[in-house]
C-alpha positions in Angstrom: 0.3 39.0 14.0 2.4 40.6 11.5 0.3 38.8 8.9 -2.7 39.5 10.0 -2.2 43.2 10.1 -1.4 42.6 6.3 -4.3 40.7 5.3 -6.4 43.8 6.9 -5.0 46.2 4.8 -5.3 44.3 1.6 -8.7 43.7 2.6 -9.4 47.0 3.8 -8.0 48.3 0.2 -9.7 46.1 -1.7 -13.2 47.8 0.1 -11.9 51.0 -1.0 -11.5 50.1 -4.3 -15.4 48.7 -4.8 -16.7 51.0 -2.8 -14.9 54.0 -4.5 -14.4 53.3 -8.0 -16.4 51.2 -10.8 -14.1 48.0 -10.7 -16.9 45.7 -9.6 -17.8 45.9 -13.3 -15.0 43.5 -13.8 -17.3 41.5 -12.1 -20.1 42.0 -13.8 -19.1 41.1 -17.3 -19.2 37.4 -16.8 -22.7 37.6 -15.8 -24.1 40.1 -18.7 -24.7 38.1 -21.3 -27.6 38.8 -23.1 -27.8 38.4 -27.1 -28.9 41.0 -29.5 -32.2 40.2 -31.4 -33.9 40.9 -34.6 -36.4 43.7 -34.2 -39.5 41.2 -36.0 -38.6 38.5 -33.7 -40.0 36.7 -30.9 -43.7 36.4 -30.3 -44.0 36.3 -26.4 -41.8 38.7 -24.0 -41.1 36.9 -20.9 -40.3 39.5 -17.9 -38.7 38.1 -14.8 -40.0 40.3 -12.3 -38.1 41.7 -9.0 -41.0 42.5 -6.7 -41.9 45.2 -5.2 -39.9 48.0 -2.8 -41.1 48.9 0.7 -44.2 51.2 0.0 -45.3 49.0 -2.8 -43.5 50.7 -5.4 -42.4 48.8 -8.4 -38.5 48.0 -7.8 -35.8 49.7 -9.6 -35.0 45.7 -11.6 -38.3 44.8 -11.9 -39.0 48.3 -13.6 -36.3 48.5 -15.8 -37.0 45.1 -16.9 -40.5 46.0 -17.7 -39.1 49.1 -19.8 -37.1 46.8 -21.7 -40.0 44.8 -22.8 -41.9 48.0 -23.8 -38.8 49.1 -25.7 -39.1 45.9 -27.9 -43.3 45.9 -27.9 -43.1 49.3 -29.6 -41.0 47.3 -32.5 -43.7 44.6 -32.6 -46.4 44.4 -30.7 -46.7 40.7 -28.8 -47.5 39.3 -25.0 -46.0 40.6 -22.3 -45.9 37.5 -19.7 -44.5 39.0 -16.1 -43.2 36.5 -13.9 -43.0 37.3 -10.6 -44.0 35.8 -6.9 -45.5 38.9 -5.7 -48.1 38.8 -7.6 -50.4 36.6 -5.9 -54.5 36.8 -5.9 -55.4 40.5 -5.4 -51.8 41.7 -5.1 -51.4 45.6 -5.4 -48.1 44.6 -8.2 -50.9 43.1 -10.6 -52.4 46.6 -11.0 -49.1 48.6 -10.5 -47.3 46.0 -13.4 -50.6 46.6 -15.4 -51.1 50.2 -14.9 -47.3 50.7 -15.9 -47.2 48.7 -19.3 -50.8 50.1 -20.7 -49.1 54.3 -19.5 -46.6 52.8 -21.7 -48.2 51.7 -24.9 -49.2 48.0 -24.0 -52.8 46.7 -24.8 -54.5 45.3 -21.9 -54.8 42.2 -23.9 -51.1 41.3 -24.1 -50.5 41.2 -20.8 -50.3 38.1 -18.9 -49.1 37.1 -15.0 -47.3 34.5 -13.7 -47.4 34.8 -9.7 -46.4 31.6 -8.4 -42.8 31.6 -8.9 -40.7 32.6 -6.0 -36.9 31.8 -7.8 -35.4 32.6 -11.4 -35.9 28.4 -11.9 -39.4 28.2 -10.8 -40.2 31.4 -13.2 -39.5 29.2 -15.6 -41.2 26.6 -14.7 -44.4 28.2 -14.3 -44.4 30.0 -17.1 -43.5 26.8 -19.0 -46.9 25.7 -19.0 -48.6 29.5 -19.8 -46.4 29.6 -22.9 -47.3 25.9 -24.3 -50.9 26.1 -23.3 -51.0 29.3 -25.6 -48.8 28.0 -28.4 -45.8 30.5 -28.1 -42.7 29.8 -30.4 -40.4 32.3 -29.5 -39.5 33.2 -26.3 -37.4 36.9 -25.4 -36.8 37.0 -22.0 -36.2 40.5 -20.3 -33.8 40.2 -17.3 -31.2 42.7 -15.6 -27.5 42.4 -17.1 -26.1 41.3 -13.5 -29.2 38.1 -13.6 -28.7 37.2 -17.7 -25.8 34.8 -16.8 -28.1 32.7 -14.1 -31.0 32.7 -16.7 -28.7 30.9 -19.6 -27.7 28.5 -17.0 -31.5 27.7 -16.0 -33.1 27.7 -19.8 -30.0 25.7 -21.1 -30.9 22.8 -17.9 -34.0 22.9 -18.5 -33.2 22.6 -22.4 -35.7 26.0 -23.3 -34.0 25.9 -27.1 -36.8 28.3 -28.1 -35.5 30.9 -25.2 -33.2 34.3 -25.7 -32.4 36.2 -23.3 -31.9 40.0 -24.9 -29.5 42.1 -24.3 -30.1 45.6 -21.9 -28.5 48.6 -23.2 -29.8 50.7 -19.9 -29.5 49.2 -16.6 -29.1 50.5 -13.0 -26.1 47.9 -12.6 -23.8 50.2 -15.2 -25.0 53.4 -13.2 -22.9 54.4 -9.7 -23.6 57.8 -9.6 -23.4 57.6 -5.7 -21.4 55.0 -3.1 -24.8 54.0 -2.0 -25.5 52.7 -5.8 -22.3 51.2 -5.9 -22.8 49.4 -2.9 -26.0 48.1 -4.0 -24.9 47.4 -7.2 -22.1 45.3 -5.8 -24.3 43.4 -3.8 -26.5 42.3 -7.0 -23.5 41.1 -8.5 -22.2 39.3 -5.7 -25.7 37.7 -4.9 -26.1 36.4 -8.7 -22.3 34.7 -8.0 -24.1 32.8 -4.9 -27.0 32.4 -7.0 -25.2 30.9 -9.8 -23.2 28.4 -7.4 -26.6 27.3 -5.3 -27.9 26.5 -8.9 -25.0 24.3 -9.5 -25.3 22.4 -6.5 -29.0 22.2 -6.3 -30.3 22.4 -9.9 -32.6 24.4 -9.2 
């Protein structure tokens, strides 16, 4: 019993300390490892989208991912591929993702959609096809810092030598400006751990 009562408090201190403070950035670090690229590099942008929030708004990943894209477009302009399952045949997200990246700069014309893919693997395998059919060298793909780690995994199985994932300077994940982001931002770390494991095991 006496034990017990032990293991509770560690447990219950160990709560404190992720839900009060930034430590779960410890965590984090493993998992953000995106690469710095030359700003004439790459000629396709691969974005791995994150859906959509309740009300059909564009979700916080997905939109900061989509930023990041834009970021590098402005430095040379290219195709934009989003990947992302919620975009399936006349799915509000097409126009939303579309709408945001012409706001933003993007020509109609470089922009592409991938909506079949419901995983991180299978964005990469449908896009596979996309990027060979239209002769694309080199590959940037725009992910969130807490979902780079998974993506290396998944390219580097599926031997993608032609892939990089880039770094992101700005990301929600480094933000906890409240204990509700924190939370959340905990949970996307944590999730990417299961993710990484179930990837392991299943290959896919």
């Amino acid at each position: 019993m006496k034990k017990l009562k032990i293991l509770s408090l560690i447990f219950f201190f160990l709560f404190l300390l992720f839900l009060l403070t930034d430590v779960y950035l410890i965590l984090l670090e493993p998992l953000d490892s995106g690469n710095s690229i030359e700003k004439q590099s790459g000629d396709m942008l691969l974005v791995l989208g994150g859906g959509l929030k309740a009300g059909n708004e564009i979700g916080v990943s997905t939109e900061e991912r989509l930023e990041q894209a834009v970021d590098i477009y402005k430095t040379k302009e290219m195709t934009i591929l989003v990947s992302d399952g919620s975009l399936y045949k006349k799915s509000p997200a097409i126009k939303m993702f579309r709408d945001f990246l012409i706001a933003k700069g993007v020509a109609s014309d470089h922009i592409l959609f991938e909506g079949n893919s419901q995983t991180t693997f299978e964005n990469f395998i449908y896009t596979k096809n996309i990027i060979k059919e239209n002769n694309y060298k080199d590959i940037i793909v725009c992910t969130s810092p807490y979902h780079q780690k998974r993506s290396e995994v998944i390219i580097d199985h599926l031997s993608l030598d032609n892939y990089k994932v880039v770094k992101m300077d700005r990301s929600e994940v480094y933000q906890a400006g409240s204990i509700k982001q924190r939370v959340r931002n905990l949970r996307l770390v944590v999730r990417e751990y299961f993710g990484l494991l179930k990837f392991k095991i299943f290959k896919r």
